[in-house]
DSSP file (Angstrom, degrees, kcal/mol; ACC not computed):
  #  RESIDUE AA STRUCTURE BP1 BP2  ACC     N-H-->O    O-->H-N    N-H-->O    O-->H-N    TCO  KAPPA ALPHA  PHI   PSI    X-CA   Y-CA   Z-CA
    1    1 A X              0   0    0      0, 0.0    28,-0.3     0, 0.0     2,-0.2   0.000 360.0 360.0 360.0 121.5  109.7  111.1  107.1
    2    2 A X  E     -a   29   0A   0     26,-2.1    28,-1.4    55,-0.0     2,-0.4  -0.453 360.0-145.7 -47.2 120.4  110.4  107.6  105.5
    3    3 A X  E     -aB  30  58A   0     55,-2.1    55,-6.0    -2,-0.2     2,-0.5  -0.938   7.5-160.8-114.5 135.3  113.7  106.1  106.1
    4    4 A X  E     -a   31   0A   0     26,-1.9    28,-0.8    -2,-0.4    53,-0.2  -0.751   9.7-153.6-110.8  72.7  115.1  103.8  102.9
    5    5 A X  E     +a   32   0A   0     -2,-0.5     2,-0.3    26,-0.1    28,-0.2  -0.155  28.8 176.3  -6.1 129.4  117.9  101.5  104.3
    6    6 A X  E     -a   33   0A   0     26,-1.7    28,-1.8    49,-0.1     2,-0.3  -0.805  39.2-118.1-147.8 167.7  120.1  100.9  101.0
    7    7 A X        -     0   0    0     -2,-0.3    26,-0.1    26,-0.3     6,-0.1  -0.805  26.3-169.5-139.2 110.4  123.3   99.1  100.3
    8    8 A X  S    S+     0   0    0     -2,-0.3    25,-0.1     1,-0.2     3,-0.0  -0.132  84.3  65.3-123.3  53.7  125.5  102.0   99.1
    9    9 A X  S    S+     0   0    0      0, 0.0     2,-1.0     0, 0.0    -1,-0.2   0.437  84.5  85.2-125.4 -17.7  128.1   99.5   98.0
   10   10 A X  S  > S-     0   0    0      1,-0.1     4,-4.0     2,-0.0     5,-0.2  -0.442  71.4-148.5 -59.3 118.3  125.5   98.1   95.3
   11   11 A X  H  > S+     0   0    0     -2,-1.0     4,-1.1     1,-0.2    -1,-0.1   0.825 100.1  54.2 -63.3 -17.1  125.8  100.3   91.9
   12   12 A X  H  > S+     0   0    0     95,-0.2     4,-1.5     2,-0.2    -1,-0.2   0.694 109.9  37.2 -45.8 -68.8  121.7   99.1   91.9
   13   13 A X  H  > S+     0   0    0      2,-0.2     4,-2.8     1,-0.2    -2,-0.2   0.923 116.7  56.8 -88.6 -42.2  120.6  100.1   94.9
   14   14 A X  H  X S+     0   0    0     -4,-4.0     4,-1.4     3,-0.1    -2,-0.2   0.847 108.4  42.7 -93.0   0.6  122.7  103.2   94.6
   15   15 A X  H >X S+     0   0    0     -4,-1.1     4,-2.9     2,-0.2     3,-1.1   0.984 109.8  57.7 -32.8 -80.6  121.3  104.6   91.2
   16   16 A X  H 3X S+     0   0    0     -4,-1.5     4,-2.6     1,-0.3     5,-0.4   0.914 104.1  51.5 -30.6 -70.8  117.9  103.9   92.2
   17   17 A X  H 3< S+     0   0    0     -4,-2.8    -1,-0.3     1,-0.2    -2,-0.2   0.788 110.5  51.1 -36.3 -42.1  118.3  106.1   95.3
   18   18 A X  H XX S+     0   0    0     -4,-1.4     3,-0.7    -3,-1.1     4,-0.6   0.899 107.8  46.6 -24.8 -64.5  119.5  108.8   93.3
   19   19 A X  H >X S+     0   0    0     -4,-2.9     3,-2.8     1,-0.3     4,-1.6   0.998 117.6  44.3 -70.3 -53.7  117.0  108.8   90.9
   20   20 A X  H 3< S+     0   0    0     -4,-2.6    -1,-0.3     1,-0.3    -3,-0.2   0.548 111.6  55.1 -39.4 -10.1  113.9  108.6   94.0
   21   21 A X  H <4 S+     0   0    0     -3,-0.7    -1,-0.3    -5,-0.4    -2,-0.2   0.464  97.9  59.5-140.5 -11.8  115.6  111.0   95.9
   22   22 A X  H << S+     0   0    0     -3,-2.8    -2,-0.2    -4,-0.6    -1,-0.1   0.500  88.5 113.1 -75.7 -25.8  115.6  113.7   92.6
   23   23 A X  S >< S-     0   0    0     -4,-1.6     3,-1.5     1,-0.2     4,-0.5  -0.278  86.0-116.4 -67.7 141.0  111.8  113.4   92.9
   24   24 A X  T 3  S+     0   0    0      1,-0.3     3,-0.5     2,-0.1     2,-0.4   0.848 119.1  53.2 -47.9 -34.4  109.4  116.3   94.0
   25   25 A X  T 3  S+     0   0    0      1,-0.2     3,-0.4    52,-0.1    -1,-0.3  -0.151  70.8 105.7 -92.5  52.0  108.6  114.1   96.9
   26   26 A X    X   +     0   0    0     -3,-1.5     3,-1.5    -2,-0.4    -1,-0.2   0.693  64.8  77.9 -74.2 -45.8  112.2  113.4   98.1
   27   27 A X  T 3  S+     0   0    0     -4,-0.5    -1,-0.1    -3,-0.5    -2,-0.1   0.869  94.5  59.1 -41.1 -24.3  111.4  116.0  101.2
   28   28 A X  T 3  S+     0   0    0     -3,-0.4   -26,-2.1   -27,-0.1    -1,-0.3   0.547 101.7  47.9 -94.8 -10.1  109.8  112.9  102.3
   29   29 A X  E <   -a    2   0A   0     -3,-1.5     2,-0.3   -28,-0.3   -26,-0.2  -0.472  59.9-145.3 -79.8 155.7  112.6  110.2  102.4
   30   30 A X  E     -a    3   0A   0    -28,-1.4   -26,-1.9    -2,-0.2     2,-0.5  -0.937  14.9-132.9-143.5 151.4  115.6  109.9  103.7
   31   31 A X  E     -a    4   0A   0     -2,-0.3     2,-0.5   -28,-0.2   -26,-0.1  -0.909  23.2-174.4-108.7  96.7  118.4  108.0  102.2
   32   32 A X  E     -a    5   0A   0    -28,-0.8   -26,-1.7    -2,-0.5     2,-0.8  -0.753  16.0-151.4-128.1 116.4  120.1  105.9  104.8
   33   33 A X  E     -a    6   0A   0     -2,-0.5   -26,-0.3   -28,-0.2     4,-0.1  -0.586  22.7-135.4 -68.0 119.2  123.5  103.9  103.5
   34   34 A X  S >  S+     0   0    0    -28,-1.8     2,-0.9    -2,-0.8     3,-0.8   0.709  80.7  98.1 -51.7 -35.8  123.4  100.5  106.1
   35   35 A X  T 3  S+     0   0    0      1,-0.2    -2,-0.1   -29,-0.2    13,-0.0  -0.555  99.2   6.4 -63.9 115.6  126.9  100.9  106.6
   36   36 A X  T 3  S+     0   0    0     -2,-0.9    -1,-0.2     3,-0.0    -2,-0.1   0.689 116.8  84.3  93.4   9.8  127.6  102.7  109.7
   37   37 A X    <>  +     0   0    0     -3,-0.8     4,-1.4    -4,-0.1     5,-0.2   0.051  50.6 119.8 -60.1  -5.2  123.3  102.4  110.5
   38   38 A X  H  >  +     0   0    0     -4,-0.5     4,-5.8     2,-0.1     5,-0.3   0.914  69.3  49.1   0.8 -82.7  124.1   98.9  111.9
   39   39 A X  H >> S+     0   0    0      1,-0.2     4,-1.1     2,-0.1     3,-0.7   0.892 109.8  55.7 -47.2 -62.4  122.5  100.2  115.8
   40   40 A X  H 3> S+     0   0    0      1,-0.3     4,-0.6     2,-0.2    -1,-0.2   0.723 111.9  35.3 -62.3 -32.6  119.6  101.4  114.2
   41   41 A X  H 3<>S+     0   0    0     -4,-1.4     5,-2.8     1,-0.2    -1,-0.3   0.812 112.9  60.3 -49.2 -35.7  118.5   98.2  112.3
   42   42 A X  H <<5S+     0   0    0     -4,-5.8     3,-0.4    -3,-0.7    -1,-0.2   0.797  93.8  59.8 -67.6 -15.7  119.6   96.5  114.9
   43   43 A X  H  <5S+     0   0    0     -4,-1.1    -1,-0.2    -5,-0.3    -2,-0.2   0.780 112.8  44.5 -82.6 -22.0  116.8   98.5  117.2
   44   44 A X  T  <5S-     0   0    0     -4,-0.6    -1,-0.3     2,-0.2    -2,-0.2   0.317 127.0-107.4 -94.6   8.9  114.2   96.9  114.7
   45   45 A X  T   5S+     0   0    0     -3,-0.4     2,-0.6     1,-0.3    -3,-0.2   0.942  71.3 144.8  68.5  38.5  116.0   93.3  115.0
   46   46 A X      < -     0   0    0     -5,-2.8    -1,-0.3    -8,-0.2    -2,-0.2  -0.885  41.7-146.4-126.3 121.4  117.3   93.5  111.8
   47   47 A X     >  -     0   0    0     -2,-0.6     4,-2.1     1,-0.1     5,-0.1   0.218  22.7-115.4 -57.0 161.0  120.6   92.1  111.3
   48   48 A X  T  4 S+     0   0    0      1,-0.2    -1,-0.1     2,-0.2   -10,-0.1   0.566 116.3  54.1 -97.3  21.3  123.2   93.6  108.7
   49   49 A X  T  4 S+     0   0    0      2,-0.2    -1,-0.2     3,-0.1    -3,-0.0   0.862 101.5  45.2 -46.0 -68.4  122.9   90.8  107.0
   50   50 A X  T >> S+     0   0    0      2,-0.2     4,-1.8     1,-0.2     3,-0.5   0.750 116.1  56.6 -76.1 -47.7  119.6   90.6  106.6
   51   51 A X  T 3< S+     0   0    0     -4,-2.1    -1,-0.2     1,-0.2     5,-0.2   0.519 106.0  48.8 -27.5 -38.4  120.0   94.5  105.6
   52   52 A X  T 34 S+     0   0    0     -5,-0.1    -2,-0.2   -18,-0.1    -1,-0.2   0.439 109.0  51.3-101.4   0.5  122.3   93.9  103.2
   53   53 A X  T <4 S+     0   0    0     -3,-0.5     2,-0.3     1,-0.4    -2,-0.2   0.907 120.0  21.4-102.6 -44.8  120.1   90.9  101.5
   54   54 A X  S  < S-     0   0    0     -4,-1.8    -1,-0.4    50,-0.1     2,-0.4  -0.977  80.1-105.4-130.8 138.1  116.8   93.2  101.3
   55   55 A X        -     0   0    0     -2,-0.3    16,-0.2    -3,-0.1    15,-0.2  -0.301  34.2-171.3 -45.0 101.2  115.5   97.0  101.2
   56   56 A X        -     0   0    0     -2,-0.4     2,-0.3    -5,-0.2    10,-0.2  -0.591   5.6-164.2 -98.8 175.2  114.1   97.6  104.2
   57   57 A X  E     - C   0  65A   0      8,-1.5     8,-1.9   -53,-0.2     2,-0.9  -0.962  12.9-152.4-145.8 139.9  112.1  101.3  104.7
   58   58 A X  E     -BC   3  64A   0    -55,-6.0   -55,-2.1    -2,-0.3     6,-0.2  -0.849  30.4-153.6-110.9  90.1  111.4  102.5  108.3
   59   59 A X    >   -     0   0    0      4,-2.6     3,-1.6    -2,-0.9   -57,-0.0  -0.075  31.6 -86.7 -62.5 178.2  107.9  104.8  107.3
   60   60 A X  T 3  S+     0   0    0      1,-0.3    -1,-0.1     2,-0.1    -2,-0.0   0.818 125.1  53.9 -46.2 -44.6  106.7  107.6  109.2
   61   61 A X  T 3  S-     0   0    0      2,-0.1    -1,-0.3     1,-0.0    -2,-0.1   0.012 120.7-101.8 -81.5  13.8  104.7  105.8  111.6
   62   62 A X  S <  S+     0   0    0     -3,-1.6     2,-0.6     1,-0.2    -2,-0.1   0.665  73.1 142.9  49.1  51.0  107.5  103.7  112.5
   63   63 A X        -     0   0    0      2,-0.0    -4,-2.6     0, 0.0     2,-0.8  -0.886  39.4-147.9-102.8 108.1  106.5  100.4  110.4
   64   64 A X  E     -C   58   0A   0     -2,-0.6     2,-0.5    -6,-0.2    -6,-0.2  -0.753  16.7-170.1 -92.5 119.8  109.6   98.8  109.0
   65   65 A X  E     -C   57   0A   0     -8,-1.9    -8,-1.5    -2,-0.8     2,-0.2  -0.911   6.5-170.7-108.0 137.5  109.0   97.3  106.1
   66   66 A X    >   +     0   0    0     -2,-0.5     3,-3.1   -10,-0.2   -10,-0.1  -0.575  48.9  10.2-125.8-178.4  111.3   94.8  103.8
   67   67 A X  G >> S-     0   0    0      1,-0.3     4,-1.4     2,-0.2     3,-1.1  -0.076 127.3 -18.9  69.3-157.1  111.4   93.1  100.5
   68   68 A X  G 34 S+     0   0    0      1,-0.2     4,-0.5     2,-0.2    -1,-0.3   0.377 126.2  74.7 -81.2  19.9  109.0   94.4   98.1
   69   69 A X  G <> S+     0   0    0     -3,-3.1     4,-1.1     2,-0.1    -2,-0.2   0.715 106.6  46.5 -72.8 -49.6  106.7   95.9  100.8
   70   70 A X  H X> S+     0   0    0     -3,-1.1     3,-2.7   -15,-0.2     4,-2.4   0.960 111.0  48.8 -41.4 -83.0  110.1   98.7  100.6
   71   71 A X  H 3X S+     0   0    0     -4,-1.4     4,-2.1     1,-0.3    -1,-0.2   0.487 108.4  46.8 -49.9 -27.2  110.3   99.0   97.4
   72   72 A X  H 34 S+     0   0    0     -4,-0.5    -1,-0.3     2,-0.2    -2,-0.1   0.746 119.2  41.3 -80.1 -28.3  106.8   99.6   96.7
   73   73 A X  H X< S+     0   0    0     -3,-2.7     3,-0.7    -4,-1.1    -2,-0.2   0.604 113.4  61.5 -85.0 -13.2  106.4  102.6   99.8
   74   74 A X  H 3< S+     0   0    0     -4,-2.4     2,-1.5     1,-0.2    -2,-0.2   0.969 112.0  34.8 -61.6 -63.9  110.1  103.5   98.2
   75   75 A X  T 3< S+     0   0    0     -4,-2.1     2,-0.5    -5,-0.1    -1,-0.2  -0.145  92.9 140.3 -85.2  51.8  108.2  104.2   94.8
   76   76 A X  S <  S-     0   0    0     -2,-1.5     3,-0.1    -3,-0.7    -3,-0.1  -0.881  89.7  -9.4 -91.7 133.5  104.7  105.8   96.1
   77   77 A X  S    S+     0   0    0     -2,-0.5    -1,-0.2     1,-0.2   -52,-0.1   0.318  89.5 173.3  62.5  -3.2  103.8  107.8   94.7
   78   78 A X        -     0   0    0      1,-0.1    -1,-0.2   -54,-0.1     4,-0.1  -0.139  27.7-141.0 -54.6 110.5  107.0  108.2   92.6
   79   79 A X  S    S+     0   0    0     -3,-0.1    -1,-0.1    -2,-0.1    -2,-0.1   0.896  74.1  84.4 -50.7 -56.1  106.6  111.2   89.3
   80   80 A X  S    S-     0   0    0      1,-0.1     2,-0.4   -60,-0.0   -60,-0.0   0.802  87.3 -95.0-109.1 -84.0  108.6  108.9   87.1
   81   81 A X        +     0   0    0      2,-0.0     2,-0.3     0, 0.0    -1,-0.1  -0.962  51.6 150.1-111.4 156.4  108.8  106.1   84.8
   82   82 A X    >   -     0   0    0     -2,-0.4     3,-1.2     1,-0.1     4,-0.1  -0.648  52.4-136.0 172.7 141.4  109.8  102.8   86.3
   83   83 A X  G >  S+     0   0    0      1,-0.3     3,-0.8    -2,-0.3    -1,-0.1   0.592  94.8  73.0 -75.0  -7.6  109.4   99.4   85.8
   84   84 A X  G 3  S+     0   0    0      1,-0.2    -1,-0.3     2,-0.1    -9,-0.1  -0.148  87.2  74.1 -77.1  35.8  108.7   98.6   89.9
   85   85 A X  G <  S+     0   0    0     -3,-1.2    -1,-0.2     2,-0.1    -2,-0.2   0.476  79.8  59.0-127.3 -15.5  105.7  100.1   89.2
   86   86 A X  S <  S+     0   0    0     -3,-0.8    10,-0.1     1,-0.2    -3,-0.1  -0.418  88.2  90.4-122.3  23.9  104.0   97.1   87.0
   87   87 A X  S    S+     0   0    0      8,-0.1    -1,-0.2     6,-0.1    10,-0.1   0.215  79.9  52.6 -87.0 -19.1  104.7   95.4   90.3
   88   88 A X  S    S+     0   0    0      5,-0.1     5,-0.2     2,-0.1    -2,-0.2   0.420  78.2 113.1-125.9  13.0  101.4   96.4   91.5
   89   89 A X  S >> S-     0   0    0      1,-0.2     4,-0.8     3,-0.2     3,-0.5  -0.305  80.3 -92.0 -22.1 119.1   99.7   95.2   89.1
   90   90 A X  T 34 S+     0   0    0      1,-0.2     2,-2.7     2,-0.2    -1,-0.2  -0.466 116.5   5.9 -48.3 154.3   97.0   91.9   89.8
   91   91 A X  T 34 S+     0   0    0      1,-0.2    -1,-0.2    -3,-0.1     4,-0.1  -0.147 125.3  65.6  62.0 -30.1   98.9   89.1   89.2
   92   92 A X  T <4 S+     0   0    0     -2,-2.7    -1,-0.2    -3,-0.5    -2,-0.2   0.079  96.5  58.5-103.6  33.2  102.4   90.8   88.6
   93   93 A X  S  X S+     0   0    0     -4,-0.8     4,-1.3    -5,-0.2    -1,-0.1   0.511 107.9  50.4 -99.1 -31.3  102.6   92.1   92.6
   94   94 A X  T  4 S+     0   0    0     -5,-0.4    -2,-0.2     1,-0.2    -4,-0.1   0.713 118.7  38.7 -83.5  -2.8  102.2   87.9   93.3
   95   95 A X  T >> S+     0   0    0      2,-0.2     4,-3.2     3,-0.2     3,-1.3   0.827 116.3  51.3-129.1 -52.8  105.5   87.3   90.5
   96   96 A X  H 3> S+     0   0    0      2,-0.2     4,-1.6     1,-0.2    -2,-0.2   0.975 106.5  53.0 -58.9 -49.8  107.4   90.4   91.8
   97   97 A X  H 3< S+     0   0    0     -4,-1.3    -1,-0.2     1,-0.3    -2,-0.2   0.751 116.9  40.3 -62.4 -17.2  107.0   89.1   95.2
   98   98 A X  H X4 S+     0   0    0     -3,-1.3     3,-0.7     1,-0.2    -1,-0.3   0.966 115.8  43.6 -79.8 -58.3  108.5   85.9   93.9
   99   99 A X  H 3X S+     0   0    0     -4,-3.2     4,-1.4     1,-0.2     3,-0.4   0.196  96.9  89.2 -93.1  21.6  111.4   87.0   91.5
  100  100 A X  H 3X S+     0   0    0     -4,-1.6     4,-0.9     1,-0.2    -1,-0.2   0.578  86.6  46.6 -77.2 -17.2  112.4   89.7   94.3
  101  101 A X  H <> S+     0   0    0     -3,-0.7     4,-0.7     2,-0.2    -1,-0.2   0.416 107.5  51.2-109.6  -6.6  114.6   87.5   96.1
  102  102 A X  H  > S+     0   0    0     -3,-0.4     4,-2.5     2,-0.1    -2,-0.2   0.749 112.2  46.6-105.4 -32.2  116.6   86.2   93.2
  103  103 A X  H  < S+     0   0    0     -4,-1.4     4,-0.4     2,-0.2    -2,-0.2   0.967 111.0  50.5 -63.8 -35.5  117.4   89.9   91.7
  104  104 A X  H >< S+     0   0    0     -4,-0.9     3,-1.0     1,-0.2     4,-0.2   0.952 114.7  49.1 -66.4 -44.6  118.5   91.1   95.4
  105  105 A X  H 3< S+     0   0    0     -4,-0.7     3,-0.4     1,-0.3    -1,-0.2   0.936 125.5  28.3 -43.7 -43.1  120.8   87.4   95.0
  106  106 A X  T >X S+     0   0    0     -4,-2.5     3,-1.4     1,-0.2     4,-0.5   0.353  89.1 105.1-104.4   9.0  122.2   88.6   91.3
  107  107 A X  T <4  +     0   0    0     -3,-1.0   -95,-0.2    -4,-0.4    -1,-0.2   0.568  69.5  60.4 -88.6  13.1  122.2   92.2   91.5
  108  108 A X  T 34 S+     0   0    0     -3,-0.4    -1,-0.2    -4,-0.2    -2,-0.1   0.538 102.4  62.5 -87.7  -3.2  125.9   92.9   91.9
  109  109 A X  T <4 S+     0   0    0     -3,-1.4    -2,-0.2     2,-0.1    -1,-0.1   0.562  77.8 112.7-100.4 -36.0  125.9   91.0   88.1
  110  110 A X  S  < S-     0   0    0     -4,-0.5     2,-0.3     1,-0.1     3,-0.1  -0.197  78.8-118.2 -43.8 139.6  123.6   93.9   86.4
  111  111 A X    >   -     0   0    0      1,-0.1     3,-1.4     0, 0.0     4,-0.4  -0.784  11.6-130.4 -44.7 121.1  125.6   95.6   84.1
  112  112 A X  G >  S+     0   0    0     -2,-0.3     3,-7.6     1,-0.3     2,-1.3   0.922 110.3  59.8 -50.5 -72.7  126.2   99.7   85.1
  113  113 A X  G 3  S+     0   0    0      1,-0.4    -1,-0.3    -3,-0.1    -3,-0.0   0.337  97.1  56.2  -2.0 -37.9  125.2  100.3   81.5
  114  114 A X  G <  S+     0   0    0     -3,-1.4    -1,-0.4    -2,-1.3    -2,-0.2   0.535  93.0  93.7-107.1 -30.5  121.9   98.7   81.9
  115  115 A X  S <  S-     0   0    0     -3,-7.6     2,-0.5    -4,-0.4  -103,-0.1  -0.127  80.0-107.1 -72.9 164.3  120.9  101.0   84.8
  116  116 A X        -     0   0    0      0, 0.0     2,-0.3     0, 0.0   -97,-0.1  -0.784  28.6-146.6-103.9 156.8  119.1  104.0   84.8
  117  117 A X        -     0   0    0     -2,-0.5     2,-0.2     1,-0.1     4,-0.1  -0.633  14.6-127.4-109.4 147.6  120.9  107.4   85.4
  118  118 A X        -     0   0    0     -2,-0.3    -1,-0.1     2,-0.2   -99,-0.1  -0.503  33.2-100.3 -90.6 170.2  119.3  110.3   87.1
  119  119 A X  S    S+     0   0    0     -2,-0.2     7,-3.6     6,-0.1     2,-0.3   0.856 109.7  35.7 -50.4 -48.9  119.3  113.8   85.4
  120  120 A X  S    S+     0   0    0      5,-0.3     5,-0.2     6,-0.1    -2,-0.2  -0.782  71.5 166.9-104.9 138.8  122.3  115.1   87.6
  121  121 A X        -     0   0    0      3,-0.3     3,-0.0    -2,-0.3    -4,-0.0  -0.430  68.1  -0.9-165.5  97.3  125.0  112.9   88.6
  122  122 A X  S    S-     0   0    0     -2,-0.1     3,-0.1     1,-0.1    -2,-0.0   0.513 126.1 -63.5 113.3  22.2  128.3  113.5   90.0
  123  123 A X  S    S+     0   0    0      1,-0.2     2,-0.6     0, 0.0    -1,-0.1   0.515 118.8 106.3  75.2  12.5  127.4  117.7   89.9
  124  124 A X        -     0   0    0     -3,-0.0    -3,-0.3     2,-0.0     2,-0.2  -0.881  63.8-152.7-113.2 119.6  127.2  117.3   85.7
  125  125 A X        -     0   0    0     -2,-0.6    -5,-0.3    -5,-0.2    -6,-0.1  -0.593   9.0-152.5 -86.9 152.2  123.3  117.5   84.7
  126  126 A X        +     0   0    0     -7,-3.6     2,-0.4    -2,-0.2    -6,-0.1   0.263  65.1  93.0-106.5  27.3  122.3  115.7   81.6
  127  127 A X  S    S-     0   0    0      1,-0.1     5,-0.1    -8,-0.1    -2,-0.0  -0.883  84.2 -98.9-125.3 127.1  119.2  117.8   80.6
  128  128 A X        -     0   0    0     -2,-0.4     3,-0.2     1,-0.1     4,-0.2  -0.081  29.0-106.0 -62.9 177.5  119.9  120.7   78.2
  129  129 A X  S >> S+     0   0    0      1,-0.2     3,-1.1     2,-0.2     4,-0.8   0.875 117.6  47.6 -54.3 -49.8  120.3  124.1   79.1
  130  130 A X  T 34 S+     0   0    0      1,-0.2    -1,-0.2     2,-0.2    -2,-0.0   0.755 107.2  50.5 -59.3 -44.1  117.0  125.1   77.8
  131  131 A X  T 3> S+     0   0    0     -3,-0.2     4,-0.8     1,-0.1    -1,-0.2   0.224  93.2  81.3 -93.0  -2.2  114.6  122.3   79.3
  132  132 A X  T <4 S+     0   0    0     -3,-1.1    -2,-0.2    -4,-0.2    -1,-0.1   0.887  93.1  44.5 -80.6 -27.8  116.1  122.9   83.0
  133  133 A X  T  < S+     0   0    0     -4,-0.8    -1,-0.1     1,-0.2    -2,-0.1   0.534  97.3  77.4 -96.6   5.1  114.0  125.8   83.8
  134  134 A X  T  4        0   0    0      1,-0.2    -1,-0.2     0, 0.0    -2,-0.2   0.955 360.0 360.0 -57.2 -49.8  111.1  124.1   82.3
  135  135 A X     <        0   0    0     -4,-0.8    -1,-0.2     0, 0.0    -2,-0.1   0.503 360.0 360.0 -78.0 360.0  110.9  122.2   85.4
């Protein structure tokens, strides 16, 4: 099972996590807040600094991975739409890899508005009655 180090004091990091963690492959993450997971970072030599600046993801096989090396095993396989996804793309995985370090810098600045909201969110779903047992 993957484990996704996240910032769950970022409104960013924790939306995203939401929404990944609603996906038919969720069974396969875990969603691990970096406060109060200090020892464990630290047992890969990663500061909570360094924790708090980029997504790290500790995979199955016990490969920690940061930066946009997370984020791209965060969204593998991932069922729905998102715009990390054009990240793996020729030529916009070398430009993600760039501008990755200036959103992590500005992302406390995002507007919530701006984010995207998963289906369920605080135990109130936003998908009518009708289209929930579609799924």
């Amino acid at each position: 099972m993957h484990k996704i180090f996240y910032d769950a004091e970022c409104p960013i990091c924790v939306r995203e996590i939401e929404l990944i963690m609603q996906d038919s492959r969720a069974g396969f993450m875990e969603a691990v807040p970096i406060q109060g997971s200090e020892a464990v970072l630290a047992q890969y030599g990663i500061t909570t600094e360094a924790a708090l600046t980029y997504l790290h993801v500790l995979t199955d096989d016990g490969v920690m991975l940061q930066k946009m090396a997370a984020v791209r095993k965060m969204y593998e396989g991932y069922q729905g739409f998102a715009l990390v996804k054009l990240a793996n793309l020729p030529l916009l995985d070398k430009l993600a890899d760039r501008l990755y370090p200036w959103f992590t810098r500005h992302r406390y600045q995002f507007p919530k508005w701006l984010l995207p909201r998963p289906e369920c969110e605080g135990g109130v779903c936003r998908i009518p009655p009708k289209e929930r047992t579609r799924k």
